[in-house]
C-alpha positions as CSV (number, residue, x, y, z in Angstrom):
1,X,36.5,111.4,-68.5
2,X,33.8,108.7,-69.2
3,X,32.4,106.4,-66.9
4,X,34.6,103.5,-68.6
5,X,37.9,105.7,-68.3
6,X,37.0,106.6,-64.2
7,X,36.1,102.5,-63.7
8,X,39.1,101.4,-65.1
9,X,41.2,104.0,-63.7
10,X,39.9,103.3,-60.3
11,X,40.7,99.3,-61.0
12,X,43.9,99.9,-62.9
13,X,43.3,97.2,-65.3
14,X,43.1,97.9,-68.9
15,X,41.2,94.1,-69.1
16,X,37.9,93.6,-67.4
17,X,37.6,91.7,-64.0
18,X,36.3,88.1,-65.6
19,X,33.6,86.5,-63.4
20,X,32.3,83.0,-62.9
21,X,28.7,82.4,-61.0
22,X,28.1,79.4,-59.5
23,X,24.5,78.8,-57.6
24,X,21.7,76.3,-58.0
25,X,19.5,78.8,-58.3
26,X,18.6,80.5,-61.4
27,X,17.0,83.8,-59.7
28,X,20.5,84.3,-57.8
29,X,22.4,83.8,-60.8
30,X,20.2,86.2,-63.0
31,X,20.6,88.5,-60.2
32,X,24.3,88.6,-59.3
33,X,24.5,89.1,-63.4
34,X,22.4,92.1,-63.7
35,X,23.9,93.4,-60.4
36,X,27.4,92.9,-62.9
37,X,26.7,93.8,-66.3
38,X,26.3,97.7,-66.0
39,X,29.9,97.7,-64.6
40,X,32.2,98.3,-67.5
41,X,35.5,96.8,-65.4
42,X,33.2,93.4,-65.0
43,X,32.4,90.1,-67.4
44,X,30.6,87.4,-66.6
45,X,32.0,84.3,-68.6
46,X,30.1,81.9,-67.5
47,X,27.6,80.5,-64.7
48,X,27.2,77.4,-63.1
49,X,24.1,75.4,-61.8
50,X,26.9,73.2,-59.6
51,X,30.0,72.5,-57.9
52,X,31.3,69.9,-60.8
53,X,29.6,71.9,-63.8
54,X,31.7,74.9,-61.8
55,X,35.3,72.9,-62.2
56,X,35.1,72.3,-65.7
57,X,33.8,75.9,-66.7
58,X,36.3,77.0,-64.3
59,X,39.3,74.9,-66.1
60,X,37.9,76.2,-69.9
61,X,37.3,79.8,-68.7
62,X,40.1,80.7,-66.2
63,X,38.4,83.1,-64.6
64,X,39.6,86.1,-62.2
65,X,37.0,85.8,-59.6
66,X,34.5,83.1,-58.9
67,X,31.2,83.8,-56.8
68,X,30.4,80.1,-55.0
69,X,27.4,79.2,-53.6
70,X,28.3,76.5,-50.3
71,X,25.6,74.1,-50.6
72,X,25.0,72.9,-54.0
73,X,23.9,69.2,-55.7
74,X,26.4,66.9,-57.1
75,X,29.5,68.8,-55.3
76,X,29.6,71.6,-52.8
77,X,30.8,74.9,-53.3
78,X,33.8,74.0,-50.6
79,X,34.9,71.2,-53.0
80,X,34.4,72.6,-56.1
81,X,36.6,75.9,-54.1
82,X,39.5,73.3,-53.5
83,X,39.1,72.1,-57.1
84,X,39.5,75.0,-58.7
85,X,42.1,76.0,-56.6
86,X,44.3,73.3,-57.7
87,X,43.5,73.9,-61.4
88,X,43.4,77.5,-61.4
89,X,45.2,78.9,-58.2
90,X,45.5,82.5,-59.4
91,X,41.2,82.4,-58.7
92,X,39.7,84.6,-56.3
93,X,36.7,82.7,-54.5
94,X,34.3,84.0,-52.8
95,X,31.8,81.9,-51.1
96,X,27.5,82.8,-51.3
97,X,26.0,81.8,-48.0
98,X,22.6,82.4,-46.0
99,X,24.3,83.1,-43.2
100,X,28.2,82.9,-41.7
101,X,27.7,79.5,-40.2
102,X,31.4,79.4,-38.4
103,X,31.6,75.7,-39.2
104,X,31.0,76.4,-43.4
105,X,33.5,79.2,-43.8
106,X,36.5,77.7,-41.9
107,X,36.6,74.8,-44.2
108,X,35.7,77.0,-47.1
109,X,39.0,79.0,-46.2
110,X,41.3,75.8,-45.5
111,X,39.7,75.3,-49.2
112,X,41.3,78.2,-50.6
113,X,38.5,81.1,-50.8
114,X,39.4,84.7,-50.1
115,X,35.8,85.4,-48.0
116,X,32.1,85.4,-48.1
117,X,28.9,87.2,-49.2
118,X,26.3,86.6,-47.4
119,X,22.6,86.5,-50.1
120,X,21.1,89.1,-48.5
121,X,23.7,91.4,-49.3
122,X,22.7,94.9,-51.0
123,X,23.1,93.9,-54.5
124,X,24.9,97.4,-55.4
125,X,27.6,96.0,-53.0
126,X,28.5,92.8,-55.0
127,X,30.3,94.8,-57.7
128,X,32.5,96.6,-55.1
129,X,33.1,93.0,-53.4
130,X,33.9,91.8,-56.6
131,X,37.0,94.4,-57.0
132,X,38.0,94.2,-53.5
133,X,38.7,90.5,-54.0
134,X,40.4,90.7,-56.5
135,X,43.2,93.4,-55.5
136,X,43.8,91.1,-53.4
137,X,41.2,92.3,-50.1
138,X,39.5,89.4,-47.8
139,X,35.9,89.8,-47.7
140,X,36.0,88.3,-43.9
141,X,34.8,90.6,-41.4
142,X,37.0,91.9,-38.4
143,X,35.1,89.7,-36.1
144,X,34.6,86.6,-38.5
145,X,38.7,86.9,-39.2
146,X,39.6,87.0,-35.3
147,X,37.6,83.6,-35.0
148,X,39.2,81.8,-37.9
149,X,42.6,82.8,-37.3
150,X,41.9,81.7,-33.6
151,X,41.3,77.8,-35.3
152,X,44.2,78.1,-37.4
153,X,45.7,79.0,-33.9
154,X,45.0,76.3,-32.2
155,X,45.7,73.8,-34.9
156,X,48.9,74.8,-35.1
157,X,49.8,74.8,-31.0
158,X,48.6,70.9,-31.6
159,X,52.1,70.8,-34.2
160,X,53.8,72.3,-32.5
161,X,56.5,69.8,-32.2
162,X,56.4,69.6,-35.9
163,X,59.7,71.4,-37.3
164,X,58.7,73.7,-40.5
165,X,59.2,71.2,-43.7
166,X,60.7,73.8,-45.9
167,X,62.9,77.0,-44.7
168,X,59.9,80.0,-44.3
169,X,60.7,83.0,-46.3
170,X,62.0,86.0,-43.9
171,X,59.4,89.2,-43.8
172,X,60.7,92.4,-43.1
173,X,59.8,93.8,-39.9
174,X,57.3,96.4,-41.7
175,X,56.0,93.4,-43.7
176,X,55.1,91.6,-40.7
177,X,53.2,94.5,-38.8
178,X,51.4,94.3,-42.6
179,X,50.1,90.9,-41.9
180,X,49.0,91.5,-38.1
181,X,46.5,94.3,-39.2
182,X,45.9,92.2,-42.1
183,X,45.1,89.2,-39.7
184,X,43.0,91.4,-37.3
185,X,40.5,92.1,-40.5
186,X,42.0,95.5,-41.5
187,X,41.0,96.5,-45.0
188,X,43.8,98.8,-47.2
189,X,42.4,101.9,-45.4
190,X,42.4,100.8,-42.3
191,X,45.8,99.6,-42.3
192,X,47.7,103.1,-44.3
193,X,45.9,104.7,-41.1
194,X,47.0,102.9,-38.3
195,X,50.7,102.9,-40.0
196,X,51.1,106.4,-41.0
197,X,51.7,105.1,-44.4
198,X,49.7,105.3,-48.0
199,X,47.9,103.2,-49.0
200,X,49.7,102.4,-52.5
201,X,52.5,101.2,-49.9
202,X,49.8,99.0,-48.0
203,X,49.4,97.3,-51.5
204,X,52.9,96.9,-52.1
205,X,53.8,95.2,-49.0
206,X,51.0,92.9,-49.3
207,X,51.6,92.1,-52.8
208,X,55.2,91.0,-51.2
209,X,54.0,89.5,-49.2
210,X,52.4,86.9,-51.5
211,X,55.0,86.8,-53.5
212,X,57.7,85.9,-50.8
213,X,55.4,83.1,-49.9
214,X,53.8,81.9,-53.2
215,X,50.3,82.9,-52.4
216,X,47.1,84.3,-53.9
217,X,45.2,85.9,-51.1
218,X,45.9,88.1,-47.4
219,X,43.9,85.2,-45.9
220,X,46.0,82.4,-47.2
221,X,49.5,84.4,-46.2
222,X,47.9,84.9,-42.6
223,X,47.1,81.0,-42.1
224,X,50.5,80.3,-43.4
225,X,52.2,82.2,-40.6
226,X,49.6,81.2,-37.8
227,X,50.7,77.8,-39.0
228,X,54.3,78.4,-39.4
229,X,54.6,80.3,-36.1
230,X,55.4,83.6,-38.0
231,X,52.7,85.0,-36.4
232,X,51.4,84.6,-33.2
233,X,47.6,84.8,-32.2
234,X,46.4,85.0,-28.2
């Protein structure tokens, strides 16, 4: 088997993972590129300098996954994140930051991105990150994911007089356990472990998961049931 045939088995994508980068610096850019272009499973379509030039490459391009910088001229990475999410909600964003400033990444996830990569970040790691993302992983760490769904937490105690708008789709009772692991910062793995269950049937129930309620990402289905009371978080 060639190195092509084991990447794209591993992926299980016949079609290469299409990548946008967005930073407003060129030695980042040039770096997360080279760090991309020996994977045979990963294109990069297009680069960005900003968050604006980043929305309109973004509405041309359509691409899978979407590496953001959070401070950027002319428009953030958190509003160019929203943008795109509006135009192209099937996009997997993933916010590039010096550090994980609490305060940056909450409102990068109320934006719609699936996690983080913080720069210094072994650049042989970014292509893995890159995958995870988009199967549908959170690139939040356990610690990072307990403190965020903690704010979605407490924002939602503050409605809680407010009745839910729409009827919430029912989870099955293994469906839910999914999402409290999932919510806790579990990866696949992690989860087929503690459940006594593979982790193809991890994947499954996730991807149900999103589908019962119209979402893109583990982290968007776990604020939606912090927020619609599906889930509770002490």
């Amino acid at each position: 088997m060639t190195q092509t045939d084991e990447t794209a088995g591993r992926s299980g994508r016949d079609e290469p993972i299409r990548v946008l980068i967005v930073d407003d610096h060129a030695l980042i850019r040039r770096s997360l590129e080279l760090a991309l272009a020996a994977e045979p499973d990963i294109e990069v379509v297009g680069e960005a300098s900003d968050g604006q030039e980043a929305v309109e490459i973004a509405d041309r391009l359509l691409p899978d996954v979407v590496l953001m910088d959070v401070r950027m001229p002319r428009q953030s990475g958190i509003e160019a994140t929203r943008a795109i999410k509006a135009s192209v909600p099937s996009a997997r964003i993933v916010m590039l930051t010096v550090s994980d400033e609490e305060e940056d990444l909450f409102e990068a996830i109320k934006a719609g991105a699936t996690g983080y990569l913080l720069k210094d970040v072994q650049i042989d790691e970014v292509p893995d990150a890159v995958r995870g993302v988009h199967e549908g992983q959170s690139l939040i760490n356990p610690a990072m994911a307990a403190k965020l769904i903690t704010e979605f937490a407490n924002m939602s105690r503050k409605e809680a007089e407010r009745p839910p708008q729409l009827p919430v789709p029912r989870l099955t009772e293994r469906e839910m356990e999914v999402l409290r692991l999932v919510a806790k910062g579990m990866n696949n793995r992690e989860i087929a472990k503690q459940l006594f269950i593979s982790e193809n049937t991890v994947k499954n129930h996730v991807r149900n998961i999103l589908e019962k309620l119209q979402l893109h990402s583990r982290m968007e289905a776990v604020v939606y049931a912090v927020r619609e009371r599906l889930l509770e978080i002490t």
